[in-house]
C-alpha positions in Angstrom: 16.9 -61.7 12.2 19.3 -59.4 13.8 19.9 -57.8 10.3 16.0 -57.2 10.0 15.8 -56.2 13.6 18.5 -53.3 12.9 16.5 -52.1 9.8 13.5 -51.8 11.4 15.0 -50.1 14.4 16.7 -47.3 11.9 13.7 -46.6 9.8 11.1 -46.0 13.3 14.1 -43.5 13.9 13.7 -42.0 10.9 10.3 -41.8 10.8 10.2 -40.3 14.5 12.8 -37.8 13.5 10.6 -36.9 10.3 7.2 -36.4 12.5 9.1 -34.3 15.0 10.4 -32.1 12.0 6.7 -32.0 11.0 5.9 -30.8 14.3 8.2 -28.0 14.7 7.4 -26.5 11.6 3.4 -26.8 12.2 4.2 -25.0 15.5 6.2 -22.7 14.4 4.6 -21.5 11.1 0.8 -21.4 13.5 2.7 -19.6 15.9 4.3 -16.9 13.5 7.1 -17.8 15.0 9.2 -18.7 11.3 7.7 -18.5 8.2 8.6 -20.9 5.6 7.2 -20.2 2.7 7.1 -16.5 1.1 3.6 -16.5 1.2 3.3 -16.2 4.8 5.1 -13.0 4.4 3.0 -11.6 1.7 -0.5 -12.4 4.1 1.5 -10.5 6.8 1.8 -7.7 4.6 -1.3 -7.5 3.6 -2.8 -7.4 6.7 -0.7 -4.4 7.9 -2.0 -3.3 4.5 -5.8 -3.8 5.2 -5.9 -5.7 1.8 -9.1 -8.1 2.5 -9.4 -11.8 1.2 -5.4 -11.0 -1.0 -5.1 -12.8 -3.8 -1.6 -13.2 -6.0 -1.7 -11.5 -9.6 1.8 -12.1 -10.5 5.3 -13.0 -8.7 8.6 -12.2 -10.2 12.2 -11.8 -9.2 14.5 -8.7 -9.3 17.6 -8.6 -8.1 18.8 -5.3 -8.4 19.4 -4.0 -4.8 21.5 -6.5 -2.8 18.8 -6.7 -0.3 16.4 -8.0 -2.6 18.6 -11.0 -4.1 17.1 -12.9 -1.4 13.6 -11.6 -1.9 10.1 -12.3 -4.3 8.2 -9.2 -5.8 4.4 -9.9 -5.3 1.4 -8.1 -6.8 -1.4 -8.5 -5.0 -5.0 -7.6 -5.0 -7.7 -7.1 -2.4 -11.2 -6.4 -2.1 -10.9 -2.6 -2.1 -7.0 -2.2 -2.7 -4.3 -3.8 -3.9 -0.4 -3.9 -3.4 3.6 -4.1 -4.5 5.5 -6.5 -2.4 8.5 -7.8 -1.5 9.6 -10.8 0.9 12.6 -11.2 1.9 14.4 -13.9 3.3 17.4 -14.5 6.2 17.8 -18.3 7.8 17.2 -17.1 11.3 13.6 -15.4 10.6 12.3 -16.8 8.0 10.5 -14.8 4.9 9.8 -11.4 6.6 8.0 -8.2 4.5 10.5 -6.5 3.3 9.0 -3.6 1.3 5.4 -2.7 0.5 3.2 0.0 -1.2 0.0 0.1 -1.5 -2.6 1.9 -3.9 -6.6 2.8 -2.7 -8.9 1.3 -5.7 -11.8 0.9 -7.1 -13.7 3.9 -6.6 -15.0 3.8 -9.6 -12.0 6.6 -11.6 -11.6 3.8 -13.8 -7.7 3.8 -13.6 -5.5 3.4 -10.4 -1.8 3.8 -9.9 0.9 3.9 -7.6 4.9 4.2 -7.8 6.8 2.2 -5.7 10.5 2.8 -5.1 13.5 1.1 -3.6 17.0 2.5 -3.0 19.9 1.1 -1.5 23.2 3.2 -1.3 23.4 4.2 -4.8 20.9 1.8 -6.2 17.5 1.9 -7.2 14.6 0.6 -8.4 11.1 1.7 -9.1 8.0 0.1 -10.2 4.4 1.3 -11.5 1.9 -0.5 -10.7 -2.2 -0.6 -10.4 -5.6 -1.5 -12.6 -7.4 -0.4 -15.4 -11.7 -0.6 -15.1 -12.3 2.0 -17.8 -12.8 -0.4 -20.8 -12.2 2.4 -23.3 -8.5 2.6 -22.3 -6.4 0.6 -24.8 -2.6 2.0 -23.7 -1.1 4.2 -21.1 1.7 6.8 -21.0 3.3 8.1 -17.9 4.3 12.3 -17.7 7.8 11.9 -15.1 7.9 16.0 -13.8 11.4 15.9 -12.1 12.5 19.0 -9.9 8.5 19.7 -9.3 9.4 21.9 -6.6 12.0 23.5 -7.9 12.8 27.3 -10.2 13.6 25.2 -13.2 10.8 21.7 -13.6 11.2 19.4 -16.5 8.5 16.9 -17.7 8.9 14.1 -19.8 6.2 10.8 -21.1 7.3 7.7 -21.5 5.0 4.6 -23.5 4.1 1.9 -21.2 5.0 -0.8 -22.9 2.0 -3.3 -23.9 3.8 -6.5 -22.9 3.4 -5.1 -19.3 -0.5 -4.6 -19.3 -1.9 -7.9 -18.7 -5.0 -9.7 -18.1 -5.7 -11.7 -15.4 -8.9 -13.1 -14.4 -11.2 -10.7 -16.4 -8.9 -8.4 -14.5 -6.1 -5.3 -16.8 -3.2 -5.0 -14.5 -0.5 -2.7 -15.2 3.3 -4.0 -13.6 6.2 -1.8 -15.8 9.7 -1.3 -14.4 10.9 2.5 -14.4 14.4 2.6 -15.9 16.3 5.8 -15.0 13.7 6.9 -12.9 14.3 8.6 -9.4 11.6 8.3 -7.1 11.5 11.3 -3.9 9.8 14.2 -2.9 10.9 16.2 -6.3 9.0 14.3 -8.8 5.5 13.6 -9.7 4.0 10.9 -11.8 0.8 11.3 -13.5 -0.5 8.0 -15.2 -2.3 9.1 -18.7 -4.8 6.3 -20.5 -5.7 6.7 -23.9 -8.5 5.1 -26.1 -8.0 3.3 -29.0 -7.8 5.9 -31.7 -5.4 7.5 -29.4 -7.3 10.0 -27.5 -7.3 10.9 -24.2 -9.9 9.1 -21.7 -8.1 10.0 -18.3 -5.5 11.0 -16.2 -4.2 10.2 -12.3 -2.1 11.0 -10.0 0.4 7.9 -9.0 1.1 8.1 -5.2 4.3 7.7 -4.4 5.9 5.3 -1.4 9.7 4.8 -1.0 12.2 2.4 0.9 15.4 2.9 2.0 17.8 0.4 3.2 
């Protein structure tokens, strides 16, 4: 009996111990006070963002900066906008927003794009990203000008590869990595769609929005 008593006595602490744990993170994760989960970062950024009723498009993992080894890449769409993100995570905060950029959509141009870059002491990494309406666009290029401002420019196009144009609830999302790309004030990025027989449908300009850490 004492046995039985003694088992009984440990599990009731366990269980007490468990609902208390239960109870702190309900309180703090209502309270903003710690976020658990990534995702609680990514609605924080979106509503610094003004991106209405986010949803998630894709999640991936890079860990090319130090900083974001401890981080989740999110694209995410909105209503009227959509957005590049990153959530990073420390054990006394929680999973904070670590880096966002954000590109204005669907005004009806039929192709939107924005160029989002990270550096970190002599590291970088950039990312296009955005969403193709115009149905007649079957593959994009992007025209890199480097030294735009400068007495001597030079342009270049790279393919966008078609692995990294995907579907996604009726929805074509573009989400390439730029490889020996600098992103700053001295280039410019113009996003070029194409039709199927390889002619030109349209042309924008991809915004540009840099972190440094």
């Amino acid at each position: 009996m004492k046995k039985r008593e003694k088992q009984s006595s440990r599990k009731r602490t366990a269980l007490r111990r468990c609902a208390i744990l239960a109870a702190v993170v309900i309180l703090a994760s209502a309270g903003n006070l710690y976020n658990f989960l990534p995702i609680q970062a990514v609605w924080d950024m979106a509503d610094l963002n003004d991106i209405e009723h986010p949803r998630v498009v894709r999640r991936f993992y890079d860990g090319t900066l130090p900083v974001t080894r401890f981080a989740l890449h999110y694209l995410v769409e909105g209503d009227r906008a959509m957005m590049l993100c990153v959530a990073g995570y420390h054990p006394l905060f929680g999973w904070y927003d670590r880096a966002y950029a954000r590109v204005e959509t669907w005004d009806g141009a039929g192709l939107y794009a924005e160029v989002y870059g990270h550096r970190q002491g002599g590291a970088e990494t950039a990312y296009l990203f955005g969403r193709v309406d115009d149905p007649d666009i079957r593959c994009l290029s992007l025209r890199i000008t480097e030294n735009v401002h400068g007495e001597d420019p030079s342009t270049r196009t790279v393919e966008i590869p078609a692995a990294d144009i995907r579907e996604r609830d009726g929805e074509l999302y573009v989400l390439t990595k730029l490889e020996d790309v600098s992103v700053g004030a001295y280039n410019a990025f113009e996003v070029l769609g194409f039709d199927e027989a390889g002619l030109p449908v349209t042309a924008v300009e991809a915004q540009q929005h840099t972190w440094a850490t």
